[in-house]
C-alpha positions in Angstrom: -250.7 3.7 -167.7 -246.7 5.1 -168.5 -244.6 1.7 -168.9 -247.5 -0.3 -167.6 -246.0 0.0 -164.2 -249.6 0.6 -162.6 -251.3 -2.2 -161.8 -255.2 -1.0 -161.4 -258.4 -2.7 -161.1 -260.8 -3.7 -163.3 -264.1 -1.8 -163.0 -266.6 -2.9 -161.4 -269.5 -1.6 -161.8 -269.2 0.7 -159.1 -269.2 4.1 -160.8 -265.6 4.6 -160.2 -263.2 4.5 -163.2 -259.3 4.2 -163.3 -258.9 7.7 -162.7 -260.5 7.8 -158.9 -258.6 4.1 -158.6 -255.5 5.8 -159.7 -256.1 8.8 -157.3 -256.9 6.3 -154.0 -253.9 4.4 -154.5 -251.7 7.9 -154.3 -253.8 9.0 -151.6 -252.7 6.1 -149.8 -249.1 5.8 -150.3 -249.1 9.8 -149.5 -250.8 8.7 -146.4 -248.5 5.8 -145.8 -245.7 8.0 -145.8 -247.0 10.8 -143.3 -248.0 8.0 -141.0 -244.5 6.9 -141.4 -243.1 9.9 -140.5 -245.2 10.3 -137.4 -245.1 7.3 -136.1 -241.0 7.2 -136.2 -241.3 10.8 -134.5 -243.2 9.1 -131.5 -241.5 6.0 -131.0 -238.0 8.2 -131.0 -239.3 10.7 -129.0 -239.8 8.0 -126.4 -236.5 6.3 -127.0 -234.7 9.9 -127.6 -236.4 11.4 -123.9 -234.2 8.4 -122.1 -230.6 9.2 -123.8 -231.2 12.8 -122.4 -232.0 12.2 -119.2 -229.4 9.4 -118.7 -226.7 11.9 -119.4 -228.2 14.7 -117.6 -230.7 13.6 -114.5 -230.7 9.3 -114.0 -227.2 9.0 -111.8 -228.4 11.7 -109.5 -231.7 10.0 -109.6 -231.6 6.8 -110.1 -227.2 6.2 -109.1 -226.9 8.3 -106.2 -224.4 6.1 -104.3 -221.8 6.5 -106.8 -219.2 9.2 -107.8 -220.2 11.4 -110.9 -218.5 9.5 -113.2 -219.4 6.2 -112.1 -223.1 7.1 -111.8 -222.8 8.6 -115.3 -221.6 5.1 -116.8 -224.4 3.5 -114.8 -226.9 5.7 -116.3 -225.3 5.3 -119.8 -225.4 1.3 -119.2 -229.1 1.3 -118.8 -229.4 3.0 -121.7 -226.9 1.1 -123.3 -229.9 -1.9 -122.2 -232.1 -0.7 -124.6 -229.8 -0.8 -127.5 -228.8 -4.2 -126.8 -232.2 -5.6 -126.5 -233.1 -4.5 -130.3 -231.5 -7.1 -132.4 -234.2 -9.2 -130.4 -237.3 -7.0 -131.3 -235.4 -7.1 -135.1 -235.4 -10.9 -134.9 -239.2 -11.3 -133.2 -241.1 -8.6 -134.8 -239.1 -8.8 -138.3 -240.3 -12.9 -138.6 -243.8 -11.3 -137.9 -243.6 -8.8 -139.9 -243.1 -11.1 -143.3 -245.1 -13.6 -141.8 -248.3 -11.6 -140.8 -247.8 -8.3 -141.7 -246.0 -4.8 -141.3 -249.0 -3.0 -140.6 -249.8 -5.3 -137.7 -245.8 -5.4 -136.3 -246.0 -1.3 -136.3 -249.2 -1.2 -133.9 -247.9 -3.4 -131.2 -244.5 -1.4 -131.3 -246.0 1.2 -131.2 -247.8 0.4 -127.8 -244.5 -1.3 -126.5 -242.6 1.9 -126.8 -245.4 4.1 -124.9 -245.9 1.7 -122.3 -242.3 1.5 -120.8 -242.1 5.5 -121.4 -244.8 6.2 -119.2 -243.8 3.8 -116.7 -240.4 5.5 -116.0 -242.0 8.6 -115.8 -243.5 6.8 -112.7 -240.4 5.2 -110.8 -239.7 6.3 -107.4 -236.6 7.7 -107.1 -233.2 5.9 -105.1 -234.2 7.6 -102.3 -237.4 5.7 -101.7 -237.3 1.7 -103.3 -233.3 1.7 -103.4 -231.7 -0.7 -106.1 -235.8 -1.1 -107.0 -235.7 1.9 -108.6 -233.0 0.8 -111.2 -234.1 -2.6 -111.6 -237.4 -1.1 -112.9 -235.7 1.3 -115.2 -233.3 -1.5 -116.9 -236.5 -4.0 -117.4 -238.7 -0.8 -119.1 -235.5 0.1 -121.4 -235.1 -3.3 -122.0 -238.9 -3.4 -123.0 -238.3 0.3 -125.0 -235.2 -1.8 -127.0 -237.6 -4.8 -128.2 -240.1 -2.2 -129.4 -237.7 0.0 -131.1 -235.9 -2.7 -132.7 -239.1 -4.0 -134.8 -240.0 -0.4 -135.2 -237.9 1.1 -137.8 -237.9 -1.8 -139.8 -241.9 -2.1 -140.3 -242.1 2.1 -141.2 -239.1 2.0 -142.9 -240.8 -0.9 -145.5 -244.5 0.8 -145.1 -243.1 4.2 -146.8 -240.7 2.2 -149.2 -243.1 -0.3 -150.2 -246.3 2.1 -151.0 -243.9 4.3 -152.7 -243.9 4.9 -156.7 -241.1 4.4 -158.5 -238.7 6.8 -159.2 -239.3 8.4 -155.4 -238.5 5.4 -153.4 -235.7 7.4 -151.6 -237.7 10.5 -150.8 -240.4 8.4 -148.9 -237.4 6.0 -147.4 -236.2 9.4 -146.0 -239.5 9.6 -144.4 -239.0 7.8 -141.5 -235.4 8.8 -141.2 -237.0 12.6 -141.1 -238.9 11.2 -138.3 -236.1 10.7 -136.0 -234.9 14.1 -136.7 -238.5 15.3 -135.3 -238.4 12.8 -132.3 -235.0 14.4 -131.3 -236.7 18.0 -131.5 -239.7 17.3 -129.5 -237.5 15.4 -126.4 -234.7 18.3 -126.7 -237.7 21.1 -126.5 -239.2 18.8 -123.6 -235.9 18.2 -121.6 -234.5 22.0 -122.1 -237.7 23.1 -120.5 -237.8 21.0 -117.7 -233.8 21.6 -117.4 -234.8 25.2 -116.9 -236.1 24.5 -113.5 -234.3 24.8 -110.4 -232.3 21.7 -109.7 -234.5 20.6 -106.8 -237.6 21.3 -108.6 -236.4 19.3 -111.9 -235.0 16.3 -109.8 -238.1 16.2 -107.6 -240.4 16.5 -110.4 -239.7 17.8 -113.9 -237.9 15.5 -115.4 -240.9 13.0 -115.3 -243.3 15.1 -117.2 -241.6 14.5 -120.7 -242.0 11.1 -120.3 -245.4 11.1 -119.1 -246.3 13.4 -121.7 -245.7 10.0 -123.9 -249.1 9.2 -123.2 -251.0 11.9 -126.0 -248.0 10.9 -128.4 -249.2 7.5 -128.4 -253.1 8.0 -128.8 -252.3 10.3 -131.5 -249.8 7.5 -133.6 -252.4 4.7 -132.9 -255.4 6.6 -134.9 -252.9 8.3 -137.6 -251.5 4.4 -138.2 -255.0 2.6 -138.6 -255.5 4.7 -141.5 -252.9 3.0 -143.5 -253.3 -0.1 -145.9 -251.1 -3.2 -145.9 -248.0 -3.0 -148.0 -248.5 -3.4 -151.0 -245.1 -5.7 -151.6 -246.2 -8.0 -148.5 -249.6 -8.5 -150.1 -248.0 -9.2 -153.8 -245.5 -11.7 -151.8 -248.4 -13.3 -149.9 -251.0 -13.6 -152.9 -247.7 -15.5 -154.9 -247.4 -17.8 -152.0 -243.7 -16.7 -151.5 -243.8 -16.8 -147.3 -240.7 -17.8 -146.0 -241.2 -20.1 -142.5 -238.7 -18.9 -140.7 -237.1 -15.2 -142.7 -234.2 -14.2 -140.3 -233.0 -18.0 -140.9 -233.1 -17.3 -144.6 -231.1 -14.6 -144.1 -228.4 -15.4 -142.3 -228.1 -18.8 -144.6 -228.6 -16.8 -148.1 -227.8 -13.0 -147.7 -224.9 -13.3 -145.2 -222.6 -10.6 -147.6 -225.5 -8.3 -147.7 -226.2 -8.3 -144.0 -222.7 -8.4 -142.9 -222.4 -4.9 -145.1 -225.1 -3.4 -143.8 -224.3 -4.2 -140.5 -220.7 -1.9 -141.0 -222.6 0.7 -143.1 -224.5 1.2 -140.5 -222.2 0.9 -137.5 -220.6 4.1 -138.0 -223.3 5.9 -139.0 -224.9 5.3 -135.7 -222.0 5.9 -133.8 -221.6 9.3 -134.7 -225.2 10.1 -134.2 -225.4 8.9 -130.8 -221.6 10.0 -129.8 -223.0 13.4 -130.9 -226.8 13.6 -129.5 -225.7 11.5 -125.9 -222.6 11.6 -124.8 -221.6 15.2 -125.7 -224.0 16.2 -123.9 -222.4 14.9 -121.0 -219.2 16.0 -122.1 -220.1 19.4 -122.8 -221.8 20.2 -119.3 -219.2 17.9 -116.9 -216.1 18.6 -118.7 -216.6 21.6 -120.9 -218.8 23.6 -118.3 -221.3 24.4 -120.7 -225.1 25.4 -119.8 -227.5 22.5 -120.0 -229.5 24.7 -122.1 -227.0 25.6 -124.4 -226.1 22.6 -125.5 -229.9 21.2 -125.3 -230.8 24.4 -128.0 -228.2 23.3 -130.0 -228.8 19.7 -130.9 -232.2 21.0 -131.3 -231.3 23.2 -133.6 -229.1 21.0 -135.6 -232.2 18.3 -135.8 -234.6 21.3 -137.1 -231.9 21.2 -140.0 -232.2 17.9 -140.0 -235.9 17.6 -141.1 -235.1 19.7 -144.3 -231.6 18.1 -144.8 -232.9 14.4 -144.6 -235.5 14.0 -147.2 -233.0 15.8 -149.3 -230.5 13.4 -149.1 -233.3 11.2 -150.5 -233.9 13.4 -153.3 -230.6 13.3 -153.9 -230.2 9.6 -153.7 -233.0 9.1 -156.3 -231.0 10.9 -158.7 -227.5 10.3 -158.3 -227.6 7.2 -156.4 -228.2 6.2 -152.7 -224.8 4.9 -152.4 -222.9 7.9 -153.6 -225.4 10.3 -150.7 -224.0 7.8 -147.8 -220.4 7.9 -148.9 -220.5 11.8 -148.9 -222.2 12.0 -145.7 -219.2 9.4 -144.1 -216.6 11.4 -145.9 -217.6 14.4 -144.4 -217.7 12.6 -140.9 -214.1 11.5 -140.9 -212.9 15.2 -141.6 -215.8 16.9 -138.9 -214.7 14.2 -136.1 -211.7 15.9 -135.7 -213.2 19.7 -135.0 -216.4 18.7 -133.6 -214.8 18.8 -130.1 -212.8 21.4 -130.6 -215.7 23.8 -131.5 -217.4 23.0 -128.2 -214.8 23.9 -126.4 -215.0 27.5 -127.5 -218.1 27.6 -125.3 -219.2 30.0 -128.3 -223.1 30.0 -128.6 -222.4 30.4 -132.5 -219.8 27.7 -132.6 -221.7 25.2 -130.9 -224.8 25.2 -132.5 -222.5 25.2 -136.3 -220.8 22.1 -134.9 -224.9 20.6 -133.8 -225.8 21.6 -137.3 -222.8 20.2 -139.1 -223.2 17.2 -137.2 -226.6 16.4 -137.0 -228.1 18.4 -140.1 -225.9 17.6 -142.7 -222.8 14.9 -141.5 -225.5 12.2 -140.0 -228.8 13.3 -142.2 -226.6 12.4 -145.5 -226.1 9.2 -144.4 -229.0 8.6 -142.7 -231.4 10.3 -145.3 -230.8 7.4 -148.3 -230.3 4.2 -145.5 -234.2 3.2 -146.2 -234.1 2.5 -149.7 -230.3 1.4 -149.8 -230.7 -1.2 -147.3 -234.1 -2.2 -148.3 -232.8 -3.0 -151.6 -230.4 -5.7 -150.3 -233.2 -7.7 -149.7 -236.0 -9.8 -151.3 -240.0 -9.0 -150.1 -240.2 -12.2 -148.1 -237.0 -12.0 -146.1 -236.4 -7.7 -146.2 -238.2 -7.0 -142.9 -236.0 -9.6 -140.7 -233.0 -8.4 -143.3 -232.9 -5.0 -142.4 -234.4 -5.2 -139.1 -231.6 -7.8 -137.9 -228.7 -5.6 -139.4 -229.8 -2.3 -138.2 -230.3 -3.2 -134.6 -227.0 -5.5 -134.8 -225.2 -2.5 -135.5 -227.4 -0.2 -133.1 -226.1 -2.5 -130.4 -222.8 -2.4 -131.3 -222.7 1.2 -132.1 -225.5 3.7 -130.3 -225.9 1.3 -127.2 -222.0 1.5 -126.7 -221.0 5.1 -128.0 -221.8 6.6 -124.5 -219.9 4.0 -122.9 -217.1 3.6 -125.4 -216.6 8.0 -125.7 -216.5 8.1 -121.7 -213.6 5.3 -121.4 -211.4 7.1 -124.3 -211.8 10.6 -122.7 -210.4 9.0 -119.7 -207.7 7.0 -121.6 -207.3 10.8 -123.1 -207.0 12.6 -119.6 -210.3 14.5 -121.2 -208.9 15.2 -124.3 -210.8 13.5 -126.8 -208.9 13.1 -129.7 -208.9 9.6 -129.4 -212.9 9.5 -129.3 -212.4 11.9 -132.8 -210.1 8.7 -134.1 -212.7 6.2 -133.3 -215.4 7.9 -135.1 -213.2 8.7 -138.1 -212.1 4.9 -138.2 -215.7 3.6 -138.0 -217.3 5.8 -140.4 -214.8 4.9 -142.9 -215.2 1.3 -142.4 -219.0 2.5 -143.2 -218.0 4.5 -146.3 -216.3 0.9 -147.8 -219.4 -1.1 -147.0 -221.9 1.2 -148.8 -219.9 1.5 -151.8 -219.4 -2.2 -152.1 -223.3 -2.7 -151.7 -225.6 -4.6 -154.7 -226.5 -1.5 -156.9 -230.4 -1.8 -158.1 -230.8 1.4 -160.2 -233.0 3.9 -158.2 -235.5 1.7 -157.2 -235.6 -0.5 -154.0 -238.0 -3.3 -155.6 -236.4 -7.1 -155.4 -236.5 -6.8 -159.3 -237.8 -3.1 -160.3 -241.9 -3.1 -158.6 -244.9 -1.3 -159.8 -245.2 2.4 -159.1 -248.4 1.6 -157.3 -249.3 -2.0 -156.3 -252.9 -3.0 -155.9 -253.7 -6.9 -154.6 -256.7 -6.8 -157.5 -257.3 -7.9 -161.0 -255.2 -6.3 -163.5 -255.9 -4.7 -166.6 -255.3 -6.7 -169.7 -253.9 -4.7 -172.7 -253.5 -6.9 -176.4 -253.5 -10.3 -173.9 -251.3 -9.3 -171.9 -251.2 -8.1 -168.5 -250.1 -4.7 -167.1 -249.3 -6.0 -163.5 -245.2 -6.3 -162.5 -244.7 -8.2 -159.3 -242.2 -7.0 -156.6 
């Protein structure tokens, strides 16, 4: 093969020549990828249905005994829960995931996610259990957290790690372009729903996205059996590289890499969920927006999302990961200034430019190259604990608190909320100087430049020599 980066088996006897080896091995990282993309859509569609209806529906539901505002910070503290609960699914299923395997990790997420989901869609209201009702919701977002946090982690590595070289970013951005279609389906689900009469949607409507969960689920289950082991984990394992205990090995040998990661990330995630939660609440409480209005509009800026985010990979391939983040955080210091002050026109058009600046083209050009940046920090053995603990360090810090941290500066503001616009600028930059001072590895995300296509089988020999390249 070109370069002898394609590590292919021997024939067998079995009729089949390099050719249909060749073929399967694309086949599969194609598949990979979709399955990837799929199963990021349902896990965030479960953790996505939540954010909406704790700024919308949960104090009335779930808080009734408070004020507005205070219900609307108890609401955003439960889902504030879930983000603090996923540097522990980072931490369990990333040492499980390069112990046993990613493939393995991303089938029991998957089922934590679903199980939780449907669950709230079953809690009696206030009204009925009293402080029951949100005791149950904080231990099922709690449970949704764990899940979540080994989730992104294990699909982020399934796309990256089947992936050939030279496209490691596009099929990063895979999973990324996942969330992006989880934040379509629960904004469709919830605008529906919203469309009710109030007394119809509090009674009723607002359960069926979340039991709607339950299809979402079977469907991710069968489309994830399909795919192989990752090829890098296998390489590791067959190389007798394990590592007994890998978030250990990080925090003792990769501390720089982690701690950058950790502030790349932190604004990027602050922004997102600033923009997809909290204005959400700002722009019907405060702004006197329609709930469907602004619903339409972050789904509208996600739609863009789905073309924009695999883009940015693209783009990362070719001009370097690094460069697509720090454009996408440049661009997010300017925006956080008119963001605000385009929702406040209460202009159809205005709002859904600021949901598409935003969402489609702000957050997806940082978002769109994270996979392959951050998995390139990390060696095979120790890069599911490596990215999974950063990420959901900064998730905790950033997403679980953005709700909470935007509502107590719009009050500090007297509901104007520049100073929420300074925060994100701040962060973001902070984000822009840890990307740019990452380790640079060429376009590739390998440990030290991986095969296009990886096969745990007998190489072919070419002059004595062998074709394989380990990861």
């Amino acid at each position: 093969m070109r370069g002898g980066k394609i590590s292919i088996p021997a024939d067998s006897g079995s009729g089949e020549g390099a050719g249909s080896t060749v073929s399967k091995s694309r086949k599969q990282y194609v598949v990979a990828g979709i399955a990837s993309l799929l199963g990021t859509t349902i896990e965030w569609y479960d953790f996505y249905i939540y954010g909406t209806a704790a700024a919308l529906i949960f104090n009335k539901i779930f808080f009734p005994a408070f004020d507005p505002i205070t219900g609307t910070l108890a609401a955003f503290a439960t889902y504030a829960i879930g983000f603090l609960a996923r540097p522990l699914g980072g931490i369990v299923f990333g040492h499980f995931g390069d112990r046993v395997g990613r493939k393995t990790m991303l089938m029991v997420t998957l089922l934590l996610m679903g199980f939780p989901t449907i669950t709230i869609g079953l809690i009696p209201p206030y009204s009925k259990i009293g402080y029951w009702a949100a005791a149950l919701l904080v231990l099922m977002r709690f449970l949704q957290g764990i899940a979540v946090g080994g989730e992104w982690g294990g699909a982020v590595l399934m796309a990256v790690e089947h992936a050939p070289k030279g496209k490691k970013g596009l099929f990063g951005s895979l999973p990324q372009t996942g969330v992006a279609t989880g934040l379509i389906l629960s904004s469709l689900a919830m605008a529906a729903v919203a469309r009710l009469p109030d007394q119809e949607m509090l009674a009723w409507g607002w359960r069926v996205p979340f039991l709607a969960s339950v299809a979402l689920v079977v469907v991710g289950w069968f489309i994830r059996m399909k795919v192989n082991e990752s090829p890098d984990f296998e390489a590791m394992k067959s190389r007798g590289k394990e590592v007994k205990v890998p978030v250990m090995e990080v925090l003792r040998h990769h501390q720089g890499a982690l701690l950058k990661l950790v502030g790349a990330r932190l604004g990027e995630v602050t922004w997102f969920f600033t923009v997809t939660t909290f204005s959400l609440s700002y722009a019907t409480m405060k702004v006197g927006l329609p709930k469907p209005l602004i619903l339409n509009g972050v789904t509208i800026g996600a739609t863009v999302a789905l073309f924009t985010t695999p883009i940015a990979g693209i783009f990362g391939d070719r001009i370097g990961h690094k460069r697509v983040f720090a454009m996408g955080a440049g661009l997010v210091c300017i925006f956080a200034f008119a963001f605000f002050e385009m929702l406040q026109t209460k202009s159809n058009a205005m709002v859904y430019l600021a949901m598409i600046i935003a969402i489609g083209m702000c957050h997806a050009f940082m978002y769109g190259p994270e996979g392959s940046l951050f998995s390139s920090q990390f060696p095979a053995e120790v890069r599911y604990s490596g990215i999974s603990l950063g990420v959901q360090i900064s998730g905790a810090l950033g997403g679980g608190l953005a709700p909470i941290m935007a509502t107590y500066l719009l009050a500090k503001g007297h509901g104007n909320p520049i100073y929420i616009s300074w925060y994100l600028s701040c962060l973001t930059f902070v984000a822009l100087l840890c990307a740019l001072s990452m380790r640079s590895r060429g376009k590739t995300v390998s440990a030290d430049d991986s095969a296009e296509v990886r096969l745990p089988t007998t190489p072919i020999r070419t002059g004595g020599k062998s074709n394989e390249h380990t990861s």
